[in-house]
Residue, then its C-alpha position, 0 to 999 in steps of 0.5 A: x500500500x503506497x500513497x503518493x501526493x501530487x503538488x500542483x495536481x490540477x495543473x496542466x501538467x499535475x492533471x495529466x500526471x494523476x490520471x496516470x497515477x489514478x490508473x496505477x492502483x497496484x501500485x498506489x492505493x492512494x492518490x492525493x491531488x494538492x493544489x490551491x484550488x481545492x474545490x477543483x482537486x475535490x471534483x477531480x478526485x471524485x471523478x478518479x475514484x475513491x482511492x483519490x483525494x483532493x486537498x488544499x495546498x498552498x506553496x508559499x505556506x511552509x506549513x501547508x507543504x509540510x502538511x499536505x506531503x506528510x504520510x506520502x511515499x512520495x511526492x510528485x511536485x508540479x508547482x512552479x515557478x520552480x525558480x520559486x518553489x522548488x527549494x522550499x519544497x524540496x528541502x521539506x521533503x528531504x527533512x521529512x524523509x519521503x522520495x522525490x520526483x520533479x519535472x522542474x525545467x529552471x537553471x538556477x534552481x537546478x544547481x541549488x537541487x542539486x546541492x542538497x544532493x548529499x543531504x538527501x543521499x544521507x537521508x537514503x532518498x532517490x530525489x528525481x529531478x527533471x523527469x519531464x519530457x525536457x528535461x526528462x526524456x531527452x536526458x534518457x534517449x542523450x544517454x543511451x546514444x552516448x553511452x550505448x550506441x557510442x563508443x564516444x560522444x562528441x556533441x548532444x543538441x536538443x531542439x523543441x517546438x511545440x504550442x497550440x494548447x488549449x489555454x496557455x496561463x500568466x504563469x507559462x508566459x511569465x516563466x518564458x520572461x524570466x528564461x528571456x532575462x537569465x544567462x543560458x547554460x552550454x556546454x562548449x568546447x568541453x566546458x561549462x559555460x554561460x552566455x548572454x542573451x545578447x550573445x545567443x544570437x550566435x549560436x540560433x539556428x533553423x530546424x527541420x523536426x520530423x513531423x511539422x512542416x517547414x523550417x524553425x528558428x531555435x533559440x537557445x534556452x536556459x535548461x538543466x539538461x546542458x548542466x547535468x548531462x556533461x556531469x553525469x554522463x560516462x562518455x568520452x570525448x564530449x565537447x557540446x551540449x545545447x538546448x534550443x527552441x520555439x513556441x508556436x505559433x511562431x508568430x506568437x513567440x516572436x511576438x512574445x520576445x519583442x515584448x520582453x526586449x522592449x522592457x514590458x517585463x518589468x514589475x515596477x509600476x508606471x503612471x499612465x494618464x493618472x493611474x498606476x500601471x504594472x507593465x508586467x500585468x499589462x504584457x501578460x493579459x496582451x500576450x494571451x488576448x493576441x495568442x488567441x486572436x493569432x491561434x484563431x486564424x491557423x487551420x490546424x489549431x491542434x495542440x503539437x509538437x516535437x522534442x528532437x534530439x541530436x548525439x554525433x559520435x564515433x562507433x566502436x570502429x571508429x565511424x562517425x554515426x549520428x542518431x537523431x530522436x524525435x519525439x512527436x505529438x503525432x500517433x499516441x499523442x496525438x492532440x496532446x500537449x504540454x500535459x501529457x508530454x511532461x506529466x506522463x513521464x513524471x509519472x513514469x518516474x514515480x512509478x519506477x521509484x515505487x516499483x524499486x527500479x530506481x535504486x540511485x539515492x540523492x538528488x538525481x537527474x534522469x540520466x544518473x538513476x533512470x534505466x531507459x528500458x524500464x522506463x520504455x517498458x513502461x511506457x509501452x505497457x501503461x500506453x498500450x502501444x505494442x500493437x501500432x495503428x495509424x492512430x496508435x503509435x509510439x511518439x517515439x522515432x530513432x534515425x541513424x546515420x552513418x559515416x556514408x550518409x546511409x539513413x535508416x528509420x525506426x519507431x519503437 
């Protein structure tokens, strides 16, 4: 009998993970949603059944933390702003002596999780951080290429584009102003870095991904994934790590960012015509008044995506190789967005930690602690994909490329 609490849990990314975690009941008898909005997480319990609950959580209340996780096997914590509420949270947990997972995509909250690595690691927890799509599944399919199919790695690049979905908060565009005012984390010439917004222009490119049409311009982006890879990956010869992206729309993004260059980020109120304006407030609520009104003239307004991960090397002989994986929101994702993408491997996370095929104790990124077959495994059982159909595939699709240019394609 296991009970696990899910922060956040009527999020978008907290719903899709407890109707995941709902389904588990041989693993977990008890489903907790904790969320603010406590009459939502009530009526989503019903809904789920009665081993869920629903209870009111509040992330700014350390005792609110303290009591909505205490009697949990673990605690699965969607809350963000991670730049926020991932030490607070985490540091509760730890203290409380409970396993974590997390799909905190942040930089600066990254390094302060994992400093606490130690305590954790005392206290003989797995905290699982970053168990998202990315980071998160990225991390998995980065490392099997590099330490698998590689003899040496030379260069992970990640590339993302996605967007489309139904409702997109304030909190989701405010996150993307805080990554468009921090330095970016890379991993350049075998070395860590951080450049400037100003000098990541250098590094844009444009991207074809395996399921959208045309071209993407890909800017690069502040994620965990260029902190931890270089750290924990067993591999030789590694001298990049990058994570770029876009948002679509692109008319939106480019949008968004002209917003943020012009300064409208800004929290410090401005008299206009005898009225005080937060022109942060106002960016926001013009953000998502213009998304809807761009959205509305597209002819596929579908929530979609693509998670492209590129790994050049050498092989055992010696061979250049490249392997290139997309993760798509075609097939058995189809119409899914952000939700199931990043809750659906949380979950996943959960669920292996539960079943003992996590044993890596601290806080952990995907890469240092996650079995990629137990995580495939089950990911093809939960979503009932080994038998494909055009309407039912594996989001998943591997292309190899060898010295010779010779391409060969796989879906699993």
């Amino acid at each position: 009998m296991a009970k696990i609490t899910v922060l956040g849990g009527c999020g978008v990314v907290g719903t899709a993970a407890v109707k995941m975690l709902a389904s588990q009941e041989e693993v977990f008898s008890e489903v907790v949603i904790a969320d603010l909005n406590v009459e939502r997480a009530k009526e989503m319990a019903t809904a789920l059944g009665p081993h869920v609950n629903g209870i009111k959580f509040d992330a700014n209340d350390v005792q609110s933390i303290k009591t909505a996780i205490m009697g949990s096997d673990i605690v699965l914590n969607t809350v963000g702003p991670y730049y926020e509420y991932e030490k607070p949270i985490l540091s509760m947990v730890i203290e409380l002596g409970i396993n974590y997972v997390d799909v905190m995509d942040d930089t600066m909250p990254t390094y302060e999780a994992l400093e606490m690595s130690e305590v954790a690691k005392e206290a003989g927890l797995t905290a699982l951080i970053g168990m998202g799509s990315s980071p998160g599944v990225t991390n998995l399919l980065a490392s099997y290429a590099a330490s698998d199919l590689l003899k040496e790695c030379e260069s992970i690049d990640m590339y993302h584009a996605h967007g489309y979905e139904p409702i997109e908060g304030g909190g989701v565009i405010g996150h993307r102003f805080y990554c468009l005012s921090h330095d970016i984390p890379v991993f350049l010439d075998g070395e860590p870095q951080l450049i400037s917004q100003k000098d990541s222009i250098l590094l844009e490119e444009e991207i074809e991904f395996i399921n959208l049409e045309g071209k993407y311009r890909v800017y690069p982006y502040p994620h965990p994934e260029p902190i931890t890879l270089p750290k924990f990956l067993k591999t030789k010869g590694l001298r990049r790590v990058t994570n770029k992206g876009t948002v679509l729309p692109e008319e939106y993004y480019n949008l968004t960012r002209a917003i943020h260059a012009c300064g409208l980020y800004s929290t410090d109120p401005i008299e206009v015509k005898g009225k005080k304006i937060v022109p942060y407030d106002f960016a926001i609520a013009y953000l998502i008044q213009k998304r809807d009104e761009i959205i509305s003239r597209q002819v596929n307004k579908e929530p979609r995506g693509c998670v492209k991960i590129v790994c050049k090397g050498k092989t055992r002989k010696g061979k250049e190789q490249t392997y290139i994986f997309s993760l798509v929101s075609e097939g058995v994702g189809k119409g899914q967005g952000l939700g199931e993408g990043t809750g659906f491997p949380a979950a996943f996370g959960a669920i292996l930690i539960q079943q003992g095929k996590i044993k890596g104790k601290g806080v952990l990124p995907p890469e240092a602690c996650v079995n990629i077959w137990s995580f495939m495994d089950l990911m093809k059982k939960t979503l009932a994909i080994d038998e494909q159909t055009e309407e039912k595939k594996s989001p998943l699709i591997i292309e190899s490329i060898d010295h010779e240019g010779n391409l060969t394609k796989t879906q699993l």
